[in-house]
Backbone as CSV, one residue per row, in Angstrom:
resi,resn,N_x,N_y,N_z,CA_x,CA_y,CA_z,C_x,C_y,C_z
1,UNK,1.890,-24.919,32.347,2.043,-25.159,30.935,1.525,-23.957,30.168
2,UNK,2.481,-23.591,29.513,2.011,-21.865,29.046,1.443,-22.759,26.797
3,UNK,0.349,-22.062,26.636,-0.390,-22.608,25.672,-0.283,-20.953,24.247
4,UNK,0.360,-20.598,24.926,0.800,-19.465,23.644,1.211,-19.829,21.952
5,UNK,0.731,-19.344,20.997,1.065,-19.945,19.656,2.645,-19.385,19.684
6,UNK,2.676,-18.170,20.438,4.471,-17.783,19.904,5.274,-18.416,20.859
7,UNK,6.515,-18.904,20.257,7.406,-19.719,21.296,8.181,-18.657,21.904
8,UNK,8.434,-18.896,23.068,9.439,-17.942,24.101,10.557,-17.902,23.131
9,UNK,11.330,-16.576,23.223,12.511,-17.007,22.420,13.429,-17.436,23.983
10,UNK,14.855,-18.108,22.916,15.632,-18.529,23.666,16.363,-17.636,24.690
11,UNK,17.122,-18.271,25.714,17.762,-17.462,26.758,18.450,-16.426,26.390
12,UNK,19.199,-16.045,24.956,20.307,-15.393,24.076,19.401,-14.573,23.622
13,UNK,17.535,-14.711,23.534,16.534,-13.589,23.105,16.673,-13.440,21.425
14,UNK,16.838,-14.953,21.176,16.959,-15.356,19.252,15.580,-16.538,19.669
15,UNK,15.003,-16.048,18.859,14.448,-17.740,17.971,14.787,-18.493,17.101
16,UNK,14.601,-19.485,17.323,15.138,-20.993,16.279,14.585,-20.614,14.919
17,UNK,15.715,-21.478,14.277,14.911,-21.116,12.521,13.819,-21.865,12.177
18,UNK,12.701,-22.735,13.175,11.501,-23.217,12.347,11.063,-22.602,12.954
19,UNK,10.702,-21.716,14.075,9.869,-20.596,14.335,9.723,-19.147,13.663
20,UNK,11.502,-19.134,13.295,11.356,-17.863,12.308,10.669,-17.959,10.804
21,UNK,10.777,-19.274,10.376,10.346,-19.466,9.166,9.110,-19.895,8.910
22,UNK,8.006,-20.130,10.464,6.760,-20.265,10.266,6.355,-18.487,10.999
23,UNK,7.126,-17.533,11.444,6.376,-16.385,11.144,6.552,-15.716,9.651
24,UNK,7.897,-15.833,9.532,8.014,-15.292,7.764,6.446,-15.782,7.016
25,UNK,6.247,-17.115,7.200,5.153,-17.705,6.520,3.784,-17.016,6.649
26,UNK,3.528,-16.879,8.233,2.450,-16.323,8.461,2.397,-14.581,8.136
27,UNK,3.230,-14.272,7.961,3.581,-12.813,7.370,3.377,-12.783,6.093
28,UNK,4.010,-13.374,5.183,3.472,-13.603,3.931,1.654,-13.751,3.283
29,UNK,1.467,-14.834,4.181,-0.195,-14.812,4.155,-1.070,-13.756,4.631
30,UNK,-0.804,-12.920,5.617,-1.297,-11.623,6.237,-1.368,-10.895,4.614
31,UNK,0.451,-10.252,3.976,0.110,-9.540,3.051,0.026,-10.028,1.816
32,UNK,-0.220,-11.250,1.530,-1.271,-11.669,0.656,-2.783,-11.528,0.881
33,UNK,-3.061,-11.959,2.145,-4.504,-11.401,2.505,-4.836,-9.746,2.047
34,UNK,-4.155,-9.011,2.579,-3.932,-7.392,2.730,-4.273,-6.985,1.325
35,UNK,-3.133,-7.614,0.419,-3.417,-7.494,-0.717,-4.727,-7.811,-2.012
36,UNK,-4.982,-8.958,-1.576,-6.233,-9.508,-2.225,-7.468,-8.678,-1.540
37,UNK,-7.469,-8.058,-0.529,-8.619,-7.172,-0.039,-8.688,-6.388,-0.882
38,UNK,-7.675,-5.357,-0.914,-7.702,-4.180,-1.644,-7.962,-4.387,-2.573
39,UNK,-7.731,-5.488,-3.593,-7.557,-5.271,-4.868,-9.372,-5.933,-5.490
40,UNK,-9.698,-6.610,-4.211,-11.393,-6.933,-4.126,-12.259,-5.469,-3.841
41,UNK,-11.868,-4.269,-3.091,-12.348,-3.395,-2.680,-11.937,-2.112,-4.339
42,UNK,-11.073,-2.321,-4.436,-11.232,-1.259,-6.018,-12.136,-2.024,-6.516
43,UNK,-12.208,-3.706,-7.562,-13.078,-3.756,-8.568,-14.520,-3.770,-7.792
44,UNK,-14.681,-3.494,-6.310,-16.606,-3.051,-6.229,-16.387,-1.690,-6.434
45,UNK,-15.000,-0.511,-5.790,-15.342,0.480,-6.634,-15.571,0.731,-7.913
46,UNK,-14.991,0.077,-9.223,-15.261,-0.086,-10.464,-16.989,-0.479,-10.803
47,UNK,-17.289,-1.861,-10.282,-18.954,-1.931,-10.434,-19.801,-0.509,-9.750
48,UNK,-19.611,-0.013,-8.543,-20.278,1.172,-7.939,-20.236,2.357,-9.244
49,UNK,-19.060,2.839,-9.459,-18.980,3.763,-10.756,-19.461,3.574,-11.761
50,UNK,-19.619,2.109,-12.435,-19.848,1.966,-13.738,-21.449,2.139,-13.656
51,UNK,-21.249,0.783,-12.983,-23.458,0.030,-12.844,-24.037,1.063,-12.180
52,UNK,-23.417,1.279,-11.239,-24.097,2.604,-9.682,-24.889,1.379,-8.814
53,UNK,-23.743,0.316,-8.469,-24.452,-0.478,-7.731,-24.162,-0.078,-6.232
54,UNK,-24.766,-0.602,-5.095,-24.330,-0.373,-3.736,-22.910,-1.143,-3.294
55,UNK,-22.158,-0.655,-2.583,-20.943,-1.518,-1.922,-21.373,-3.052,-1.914
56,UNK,-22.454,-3.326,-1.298,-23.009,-4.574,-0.679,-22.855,-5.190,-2.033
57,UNK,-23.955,-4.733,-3.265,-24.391,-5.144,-4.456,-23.117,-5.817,-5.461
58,UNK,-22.262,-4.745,-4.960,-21.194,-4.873,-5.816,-20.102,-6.342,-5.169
59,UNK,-20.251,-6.287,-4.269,-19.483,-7.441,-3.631,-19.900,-8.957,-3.754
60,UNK,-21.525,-8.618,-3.680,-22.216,-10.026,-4.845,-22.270,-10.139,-5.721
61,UNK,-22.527,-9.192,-6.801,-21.582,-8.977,-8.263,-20.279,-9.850,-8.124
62,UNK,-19.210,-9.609,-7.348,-17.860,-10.543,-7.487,-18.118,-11.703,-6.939
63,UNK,-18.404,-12.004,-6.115,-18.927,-13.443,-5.578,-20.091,-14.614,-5.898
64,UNK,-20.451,-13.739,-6.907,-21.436,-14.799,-7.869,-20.486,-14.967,-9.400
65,UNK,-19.773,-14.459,-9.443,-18.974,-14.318,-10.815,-17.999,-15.224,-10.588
66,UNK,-17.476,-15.505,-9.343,-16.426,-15.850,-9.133,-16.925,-17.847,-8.751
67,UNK,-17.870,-17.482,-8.101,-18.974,-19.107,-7.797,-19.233,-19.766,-9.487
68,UNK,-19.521,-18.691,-10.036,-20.153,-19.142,-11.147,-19.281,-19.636,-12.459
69,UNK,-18.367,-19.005,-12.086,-16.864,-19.457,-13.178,-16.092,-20.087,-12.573
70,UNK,-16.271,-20.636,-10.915,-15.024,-21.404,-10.730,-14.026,-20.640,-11.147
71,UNK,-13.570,-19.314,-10.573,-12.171,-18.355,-10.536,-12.281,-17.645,-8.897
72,UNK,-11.442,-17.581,-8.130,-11.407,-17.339,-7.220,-11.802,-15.854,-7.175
73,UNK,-12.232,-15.493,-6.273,-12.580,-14.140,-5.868,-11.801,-12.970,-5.926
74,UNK,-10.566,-13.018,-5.765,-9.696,-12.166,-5.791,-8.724,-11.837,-7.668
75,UNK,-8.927,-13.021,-8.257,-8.626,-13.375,-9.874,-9.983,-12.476,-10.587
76,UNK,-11.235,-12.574,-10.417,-12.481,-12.166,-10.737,-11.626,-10.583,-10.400
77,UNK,-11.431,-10.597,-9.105,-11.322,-8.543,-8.772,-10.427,-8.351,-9.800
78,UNK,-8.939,-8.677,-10.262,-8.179,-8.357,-11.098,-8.836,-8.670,-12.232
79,UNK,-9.764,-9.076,-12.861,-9.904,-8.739,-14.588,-10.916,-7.618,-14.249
80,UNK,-11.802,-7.390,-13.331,-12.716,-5.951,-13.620,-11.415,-4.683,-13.045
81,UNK,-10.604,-4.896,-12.678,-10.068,-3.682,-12.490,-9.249,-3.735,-13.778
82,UNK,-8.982,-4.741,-14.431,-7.826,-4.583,-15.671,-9.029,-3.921,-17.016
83,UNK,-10.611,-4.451,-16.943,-11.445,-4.212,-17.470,-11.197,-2.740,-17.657
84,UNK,-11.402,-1.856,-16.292,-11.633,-1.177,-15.921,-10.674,-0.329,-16.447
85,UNK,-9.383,-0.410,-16.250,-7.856,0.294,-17.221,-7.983,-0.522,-19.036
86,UNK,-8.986,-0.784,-19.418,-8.616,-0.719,-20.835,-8.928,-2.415,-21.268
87,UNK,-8.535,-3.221,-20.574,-8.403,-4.360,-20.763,-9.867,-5.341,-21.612
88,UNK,-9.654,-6.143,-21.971,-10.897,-7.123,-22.438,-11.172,-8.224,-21.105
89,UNK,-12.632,-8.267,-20.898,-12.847,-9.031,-20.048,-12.609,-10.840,-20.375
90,UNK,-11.970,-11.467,-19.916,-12.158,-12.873,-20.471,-13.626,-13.224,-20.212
91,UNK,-14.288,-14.239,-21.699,-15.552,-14.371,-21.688,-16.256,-14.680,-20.633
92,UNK,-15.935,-15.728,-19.906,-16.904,-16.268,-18.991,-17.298,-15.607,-17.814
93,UNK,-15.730,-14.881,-17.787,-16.308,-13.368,-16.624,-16.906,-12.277,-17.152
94,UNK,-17.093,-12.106,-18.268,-17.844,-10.823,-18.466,-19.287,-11.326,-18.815
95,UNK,-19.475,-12.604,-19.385,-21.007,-13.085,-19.436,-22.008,-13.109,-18.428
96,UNK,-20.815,-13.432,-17.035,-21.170,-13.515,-15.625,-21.251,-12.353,-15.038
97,UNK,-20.559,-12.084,-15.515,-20.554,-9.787,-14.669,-21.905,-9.515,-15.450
98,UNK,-22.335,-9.493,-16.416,-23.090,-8.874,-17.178,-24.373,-9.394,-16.463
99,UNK,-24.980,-10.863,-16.635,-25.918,-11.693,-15.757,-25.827,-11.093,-13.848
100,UNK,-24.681,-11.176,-13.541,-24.950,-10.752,-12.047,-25.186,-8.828,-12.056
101,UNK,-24.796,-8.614,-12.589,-25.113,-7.062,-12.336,-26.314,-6.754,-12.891
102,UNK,-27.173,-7.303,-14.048,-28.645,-7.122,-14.128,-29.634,-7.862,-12.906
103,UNK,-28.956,-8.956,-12.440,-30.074,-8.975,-11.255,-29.648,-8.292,-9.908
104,UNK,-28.567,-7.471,-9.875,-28.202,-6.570,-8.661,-28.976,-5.299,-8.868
105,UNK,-29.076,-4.915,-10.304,-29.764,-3.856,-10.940,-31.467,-4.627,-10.312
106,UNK,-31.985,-4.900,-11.046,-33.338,-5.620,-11.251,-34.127,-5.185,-8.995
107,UNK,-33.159,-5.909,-8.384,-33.108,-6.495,-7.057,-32.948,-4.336,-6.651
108,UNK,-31.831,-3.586,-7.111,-31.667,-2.606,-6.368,-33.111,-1.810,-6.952
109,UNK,-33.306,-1.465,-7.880,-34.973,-0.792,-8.593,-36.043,-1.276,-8.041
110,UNK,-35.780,-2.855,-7.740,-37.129,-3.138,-7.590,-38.296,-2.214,-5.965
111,UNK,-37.753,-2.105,-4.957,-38.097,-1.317,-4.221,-38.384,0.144,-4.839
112,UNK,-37.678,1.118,-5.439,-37.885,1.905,-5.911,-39.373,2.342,-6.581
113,UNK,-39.502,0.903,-7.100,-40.688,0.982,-8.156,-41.840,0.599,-7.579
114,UNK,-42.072,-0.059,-6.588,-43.306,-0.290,-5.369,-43.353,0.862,-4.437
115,UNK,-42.730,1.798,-4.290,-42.453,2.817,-3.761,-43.715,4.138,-4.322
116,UNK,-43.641,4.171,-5.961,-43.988,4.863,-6.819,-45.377,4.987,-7.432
């Protein structure tokens, strides 16, 4: 009993159309995934440039913004990159960007300053 997710194709070396149309599917979700990365990986470049937060910093910057407004993670990356080209932040994300990036700030200094 062969336990493979891909089905053998047929003897003619075609697959059936509900196999083709659950890889189309799973293809779709890959570059939706693909896509929502990238577009999560510019707006921490945007926080890194602006704030001068760390990669790390900046990625909890979006993931507390995004917890905290109930907007998905990848919706949060598109208004700081639209921010970022000109745009107005909608309120509740920029109240939240503003609150999470002073305690990413606060959290990245604070070593600095026991240091000194």
């Amino acid at each position: 009993m062969t336990t493979s997710r891909v089905p053998r194709p047929s003897r003619d070396g075609t697959r059936d159309d509900a196999t083709n149309a659950r890889l189309e599917q799973e293809n779709a979700q890959l570059r939706h995934a693909v896509d929502s990365h990238a577009r999560v990986d510019q707006a921490i470049g945007v926080l890194i440039a602006i704030h001068r937060l760390t990669s790390a910093a900046g990625f909890e910057v979006l993931r507390e913004v995004s917890q905290h407004t109930n907007i998905k993670l990848h919706t949060v990356a598109e208004s700081v990159i639209a921010w970022a080209l000109g745009q107005p932040l909608p309120e509740p994300v920029g109240r939240q960007l503003d609150a999470a990036v002073r305690r990413r700030s606060h959290q990245q200094d604070a070593p600095d300053a026991e240091a000194g």
